[in-house]
C-alpha positions as CSV (number, residue, x, y, z in Angstrom):
1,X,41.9,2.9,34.0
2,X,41.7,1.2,30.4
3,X,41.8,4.0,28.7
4,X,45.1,5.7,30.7
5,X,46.7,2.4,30.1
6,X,46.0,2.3,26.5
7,X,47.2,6.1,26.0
8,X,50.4,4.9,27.5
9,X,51.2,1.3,25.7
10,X,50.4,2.6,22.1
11,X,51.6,6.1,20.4
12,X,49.4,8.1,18.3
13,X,51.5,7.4,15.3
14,X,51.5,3.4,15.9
15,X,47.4,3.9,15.6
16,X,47.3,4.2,12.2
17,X,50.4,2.0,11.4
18,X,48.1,0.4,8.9
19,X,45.3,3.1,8.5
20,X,46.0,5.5,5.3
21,X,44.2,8.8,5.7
22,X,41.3,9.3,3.4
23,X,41.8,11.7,1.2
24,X,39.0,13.4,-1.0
25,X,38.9,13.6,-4.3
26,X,41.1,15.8,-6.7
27,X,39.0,19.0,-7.2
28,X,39.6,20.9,-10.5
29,X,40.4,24.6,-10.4
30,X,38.5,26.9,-12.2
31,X,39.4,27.4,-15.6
32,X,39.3,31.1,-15.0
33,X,41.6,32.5,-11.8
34,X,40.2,35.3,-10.2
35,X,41.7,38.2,-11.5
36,X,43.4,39.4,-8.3
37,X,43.9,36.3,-5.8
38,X,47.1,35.3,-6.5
39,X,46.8,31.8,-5.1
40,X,44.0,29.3,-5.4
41,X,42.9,27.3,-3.2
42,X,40.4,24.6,-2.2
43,X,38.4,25.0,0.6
44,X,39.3,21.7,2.3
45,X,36.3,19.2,3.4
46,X,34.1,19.6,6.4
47,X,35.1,17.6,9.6
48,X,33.9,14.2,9.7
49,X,31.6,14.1,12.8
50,X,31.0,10.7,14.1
51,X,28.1,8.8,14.8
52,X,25.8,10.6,17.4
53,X,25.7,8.3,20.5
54,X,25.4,8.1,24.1
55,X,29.4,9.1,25.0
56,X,29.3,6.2,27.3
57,X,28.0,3.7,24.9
58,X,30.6,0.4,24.7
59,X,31.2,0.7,21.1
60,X,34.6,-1.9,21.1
61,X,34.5,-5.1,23.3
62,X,38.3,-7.1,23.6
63,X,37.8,-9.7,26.0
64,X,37.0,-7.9,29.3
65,X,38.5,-4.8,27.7
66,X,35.6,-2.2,26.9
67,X,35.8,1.3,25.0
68,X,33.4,3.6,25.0
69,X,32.1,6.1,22.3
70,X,33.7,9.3,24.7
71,X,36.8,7.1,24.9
72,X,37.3,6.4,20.9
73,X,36.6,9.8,20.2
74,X,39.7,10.5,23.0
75,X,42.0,8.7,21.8
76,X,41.2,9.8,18.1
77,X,41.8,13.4,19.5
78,X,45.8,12.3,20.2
79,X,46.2,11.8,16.6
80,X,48.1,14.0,14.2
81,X,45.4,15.8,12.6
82,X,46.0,14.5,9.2
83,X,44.8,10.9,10.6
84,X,41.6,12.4,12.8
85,X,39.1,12.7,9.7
86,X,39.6,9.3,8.4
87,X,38.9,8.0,12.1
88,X,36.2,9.6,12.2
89,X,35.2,8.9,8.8
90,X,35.6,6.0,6.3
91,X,38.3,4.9,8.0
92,X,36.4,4.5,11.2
93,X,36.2,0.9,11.0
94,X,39.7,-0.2,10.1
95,X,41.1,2.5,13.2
96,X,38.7,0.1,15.6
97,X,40.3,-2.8,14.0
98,X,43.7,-1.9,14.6
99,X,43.1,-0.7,17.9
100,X,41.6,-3.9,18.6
101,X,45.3,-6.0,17.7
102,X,46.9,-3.5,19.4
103,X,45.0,-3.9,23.1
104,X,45.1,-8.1,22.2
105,X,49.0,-7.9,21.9
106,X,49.1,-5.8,25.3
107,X,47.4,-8.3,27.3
108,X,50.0,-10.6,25.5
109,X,52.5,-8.6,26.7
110,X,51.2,-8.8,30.0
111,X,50.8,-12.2,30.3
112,X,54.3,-12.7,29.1
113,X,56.1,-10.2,31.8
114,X,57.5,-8.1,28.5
115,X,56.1,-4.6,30.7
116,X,58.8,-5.7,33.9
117,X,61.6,-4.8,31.8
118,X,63.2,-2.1,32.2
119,X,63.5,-0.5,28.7
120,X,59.7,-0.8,29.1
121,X,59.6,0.8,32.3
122,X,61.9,3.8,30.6
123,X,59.3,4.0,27.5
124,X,56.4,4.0,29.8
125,X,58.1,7.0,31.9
126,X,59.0,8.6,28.4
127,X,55.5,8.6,27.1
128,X,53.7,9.9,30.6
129,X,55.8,12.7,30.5
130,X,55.4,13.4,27.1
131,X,51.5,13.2,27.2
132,X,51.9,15.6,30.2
133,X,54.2,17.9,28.5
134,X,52.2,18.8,25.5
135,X,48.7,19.2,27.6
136,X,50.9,21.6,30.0
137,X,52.2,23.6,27.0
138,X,48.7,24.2,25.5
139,X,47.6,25.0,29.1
140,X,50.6,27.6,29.5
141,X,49.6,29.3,26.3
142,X,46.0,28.8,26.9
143,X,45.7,30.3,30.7
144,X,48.1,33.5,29.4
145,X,46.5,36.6,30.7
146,X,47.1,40.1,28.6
147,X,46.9,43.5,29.3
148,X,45.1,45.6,26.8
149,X,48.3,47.5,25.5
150,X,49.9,44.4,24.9
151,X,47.5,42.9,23.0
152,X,47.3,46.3,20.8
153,X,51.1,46.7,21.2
154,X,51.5,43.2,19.3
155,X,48.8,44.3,16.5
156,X,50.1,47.5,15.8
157,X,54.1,45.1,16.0
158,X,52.3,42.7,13.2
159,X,49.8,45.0,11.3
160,X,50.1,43.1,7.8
161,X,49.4,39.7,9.4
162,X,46.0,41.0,10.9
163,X,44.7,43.8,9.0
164,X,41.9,43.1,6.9
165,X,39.6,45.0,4.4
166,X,36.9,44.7,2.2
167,X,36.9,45.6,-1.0
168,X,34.9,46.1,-4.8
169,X,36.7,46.3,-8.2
170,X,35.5,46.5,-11.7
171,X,38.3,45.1,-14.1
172,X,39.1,45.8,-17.7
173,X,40.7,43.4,-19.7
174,X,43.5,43.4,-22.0
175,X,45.4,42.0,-24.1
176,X,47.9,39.4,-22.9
177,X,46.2,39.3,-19.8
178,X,45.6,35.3,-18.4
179,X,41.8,36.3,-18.4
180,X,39.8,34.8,-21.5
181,X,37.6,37.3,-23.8
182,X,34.2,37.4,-23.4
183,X,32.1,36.1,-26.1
184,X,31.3,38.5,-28.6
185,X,33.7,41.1,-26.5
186,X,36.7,43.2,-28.4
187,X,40.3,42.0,-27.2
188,X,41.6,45.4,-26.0
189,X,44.5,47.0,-26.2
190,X,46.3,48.3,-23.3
191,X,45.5,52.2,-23.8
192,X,42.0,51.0,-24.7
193,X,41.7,49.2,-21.8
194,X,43.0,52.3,-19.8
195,X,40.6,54.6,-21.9
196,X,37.8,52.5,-20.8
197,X,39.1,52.2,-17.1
198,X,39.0,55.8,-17.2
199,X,36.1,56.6,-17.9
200,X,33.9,54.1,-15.7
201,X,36.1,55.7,-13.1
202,X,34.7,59.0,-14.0
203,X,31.0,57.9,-14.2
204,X,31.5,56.1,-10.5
205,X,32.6,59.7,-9.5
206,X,30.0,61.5,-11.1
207,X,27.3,59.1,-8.9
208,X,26.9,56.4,-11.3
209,X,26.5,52.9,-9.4
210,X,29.5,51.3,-8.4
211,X,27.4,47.8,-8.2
212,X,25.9,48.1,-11.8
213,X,28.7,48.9,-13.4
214,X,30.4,46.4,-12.5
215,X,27.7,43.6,-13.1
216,X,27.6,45.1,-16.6
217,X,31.2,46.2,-17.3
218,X,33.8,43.8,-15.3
219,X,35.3,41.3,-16.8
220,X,35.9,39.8,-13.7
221,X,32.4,37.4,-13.8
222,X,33.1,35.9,-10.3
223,X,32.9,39.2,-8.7
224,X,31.6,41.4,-10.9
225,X,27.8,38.8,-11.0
226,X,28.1,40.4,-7.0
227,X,28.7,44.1,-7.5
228,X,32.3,43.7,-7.9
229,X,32.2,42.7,-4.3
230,X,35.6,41.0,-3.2
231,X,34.9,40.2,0.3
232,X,37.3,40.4,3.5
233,X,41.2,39.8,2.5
234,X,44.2,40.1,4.6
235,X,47.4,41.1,2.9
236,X,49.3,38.9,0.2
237,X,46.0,37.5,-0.8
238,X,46.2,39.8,-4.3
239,X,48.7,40.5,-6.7
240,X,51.0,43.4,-5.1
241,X,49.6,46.3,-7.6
242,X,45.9,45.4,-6.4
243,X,46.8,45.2,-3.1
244,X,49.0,48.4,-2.5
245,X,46.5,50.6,-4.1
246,X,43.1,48.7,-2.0
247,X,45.4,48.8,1.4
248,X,46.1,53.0,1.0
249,X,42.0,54.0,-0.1
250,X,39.5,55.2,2.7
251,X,36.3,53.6,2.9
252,X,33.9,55.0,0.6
253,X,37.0,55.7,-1.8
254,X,37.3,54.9,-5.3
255,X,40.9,54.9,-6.8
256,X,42.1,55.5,-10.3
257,X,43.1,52.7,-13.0
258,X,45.2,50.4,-11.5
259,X,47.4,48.0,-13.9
260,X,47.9,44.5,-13.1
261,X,48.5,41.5,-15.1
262,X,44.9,41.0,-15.8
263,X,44.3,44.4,-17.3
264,X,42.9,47.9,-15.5
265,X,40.9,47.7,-11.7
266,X,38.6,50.4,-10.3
267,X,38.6,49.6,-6.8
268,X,36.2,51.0,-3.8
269,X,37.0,50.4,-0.3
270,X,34.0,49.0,1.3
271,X,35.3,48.3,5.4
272,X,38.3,47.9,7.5
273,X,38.0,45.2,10.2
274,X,38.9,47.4,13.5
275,X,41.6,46.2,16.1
276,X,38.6,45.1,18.1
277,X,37.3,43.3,15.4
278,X,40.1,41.0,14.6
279,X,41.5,40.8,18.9
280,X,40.6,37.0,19.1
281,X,42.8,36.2,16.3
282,X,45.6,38.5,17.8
283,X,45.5,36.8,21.0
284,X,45.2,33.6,19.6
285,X,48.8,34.0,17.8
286,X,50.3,35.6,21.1
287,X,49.1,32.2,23.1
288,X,51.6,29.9,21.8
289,X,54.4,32.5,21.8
290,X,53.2,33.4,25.8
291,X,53.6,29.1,26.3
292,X,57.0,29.4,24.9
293,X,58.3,32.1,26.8
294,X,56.9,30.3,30.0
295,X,59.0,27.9,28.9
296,X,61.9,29.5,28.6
297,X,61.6,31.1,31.8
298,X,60.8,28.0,33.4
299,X,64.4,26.3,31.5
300,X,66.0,29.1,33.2
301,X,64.7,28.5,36.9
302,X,65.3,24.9,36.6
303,X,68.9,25.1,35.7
304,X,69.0,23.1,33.4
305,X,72.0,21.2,32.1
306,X,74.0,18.9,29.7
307,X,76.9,16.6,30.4
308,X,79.6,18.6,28.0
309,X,81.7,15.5,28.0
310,X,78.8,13.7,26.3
311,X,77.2,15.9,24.3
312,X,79.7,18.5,23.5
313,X,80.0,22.2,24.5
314,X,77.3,24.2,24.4
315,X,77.0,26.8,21.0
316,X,78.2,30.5,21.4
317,X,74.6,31.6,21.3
318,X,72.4,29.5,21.7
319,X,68.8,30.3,19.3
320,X,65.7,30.7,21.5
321,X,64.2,27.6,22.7
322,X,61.4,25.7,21.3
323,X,59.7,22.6,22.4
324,X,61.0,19.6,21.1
325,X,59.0,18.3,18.4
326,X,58.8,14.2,20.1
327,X,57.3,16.8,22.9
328,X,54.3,19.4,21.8
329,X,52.9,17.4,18.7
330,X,52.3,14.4,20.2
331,X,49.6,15.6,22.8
332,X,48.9,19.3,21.5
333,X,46.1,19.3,19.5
């Protein structure tokens, strides 16, 4: 019953009124990009786990009030997720603290009749439904059922966001490109470059290996110290030239030159994820979008409606509907 009560009385966001989120420390970037990502990024820090006991273990005691370790782990799951790892984390402490003042001023509230009046009574029926709101949205969207040609009908509708391929690539440097020389290397030209590009490309085809080339000849160091191996990538993860040539190539293919910024690539396809291969990720993009049509739908059979003397007449066309955001965000996790 506590912990329903304290879900009502105190937001999320009033949590961590006073509790900053931890963030790590400033990681630098490589000196040397990889030659075809065109962003970098940081792989952002593990999940801070907290302490492994019993979930119903009284871990905070306020007066009579008691939370357990399965409650504080609840009520840290209502956060925004920017505020979850410090709760968990090196913030734990100072979370419990405020969470502490905020069930003492309750009970003060209480004792003073502050929760009989009535714009408390309106904030109390706000926030229930709200709570309620966002868990039925994520149920909606979670409890969707799809047929198998929609779920293929949606991948084949939004190819780019899901294909994926794996690929290798020996680069040549030259000149001007943001890549540094190797020690002891020449600086090439572009047409040397290209010379060179060439004719790796036309040892790869006459059998040579594709992996010791490119440990030996790549300037490319991060890849090329694995064969030249890229990994999985979706598109807009490379430079456009890289990409357009790696997306069109049938495993097992090697291509010709391909100019970039960073000089010449020889590029093999290695794999392409299949539409099996990548269907959890397509039906976990459809979920939301199922929720928000159930939505709709449901706006539609309620009939819903707005005084036009108070708030105006309603727009010529009206854009799709979307949940509000004091609504979904506030118990969707």
């Amino acid at each position: 019953m506590f912990f329903r009560s304290m879900l009502l009385v105190c937001p999320a966001a009033c949590l961590l009124a006073q509790t900053p989120p931890v963030h790590p420390a400033p990681v630098q970037a490589t000196p040397v990009p990889k030659p075809t990502v065109t962003v970098s990024t940081v792989p952002p820090p593990p999940p801070a786990v907290l302490p492994n006991v019993p979930p119903d273990k009284v871990i905070i005691t306020v007066g009579d009030q008691k939370i357990t370790a399965a409650q504080f782990e609840q009520i840290i799951a209502t956060l925004p997720a920017q505020y979850q790892n410090a709760a968990r984390g090196n913030g734990r402490r100072q979370f419990a603290e405020n969470l502490s003042k905020i069930l003492l001023l309750s009970e003060e509230g209480k004792r003073r009749k502050l929760d009989e009046a009535p714009s408390y009574q309106t904030q109390i029926h706000f926030q229930n439904a709200n709570i309620l709101a966002g868990i039925t949205y994520d149920a909606l969207g979670k409890d969707a059922k799809f047929t198998d040609a929609e779920v293929r009908k949606y991948y084949d509708d939004h190819l780019k966001e899901f294909e994926q391929i794996r690929a290798r690539h020996i680069l040549i440097r030259m000149k001007g490109s943001p890549l540094p020389v190797k020690p002891g290397e020449k600086d090439l030209t572009e047409e040397e470059a290209l010379a060179k590009a060439q004719e790796i490309e036309k040892k790869l085809k006459g059998g040579a290996s594709f992996e010791d080339l490119a440990r030996s000849e790549s300037d490319d160091s991060g890849s090329g110290a694995n064969g030249g191996d890229l990994g999985f990538f979706h598109h807009n993860q490379m430079v456009p030239q890289f990409e357009e040539a790696a997306f069109k190539l049938k495993v097992g293919e090697i291509s010709e030159p391909v100019k970039t910024q960073f000089g010449y690539h020889i590029i093999r396809l290695e794999a392409v994820k299949s539409f099996e291969d990548v269907r959890p990720d397509v039906e976990k993009k459809m979920r939301p979008e199922m929720a928000q049509k159930a939505l709709s739908d449901m706006e539609k059979k309620a009939g819903v409606t707005f005084d036009p003397d108070f708030f105006g007449p309603a727009p010529a066309a009206a854009p799709a509907a979307t949940v509000p955001p004091a609504v979904k965000p506030a118990a969707s996790k």
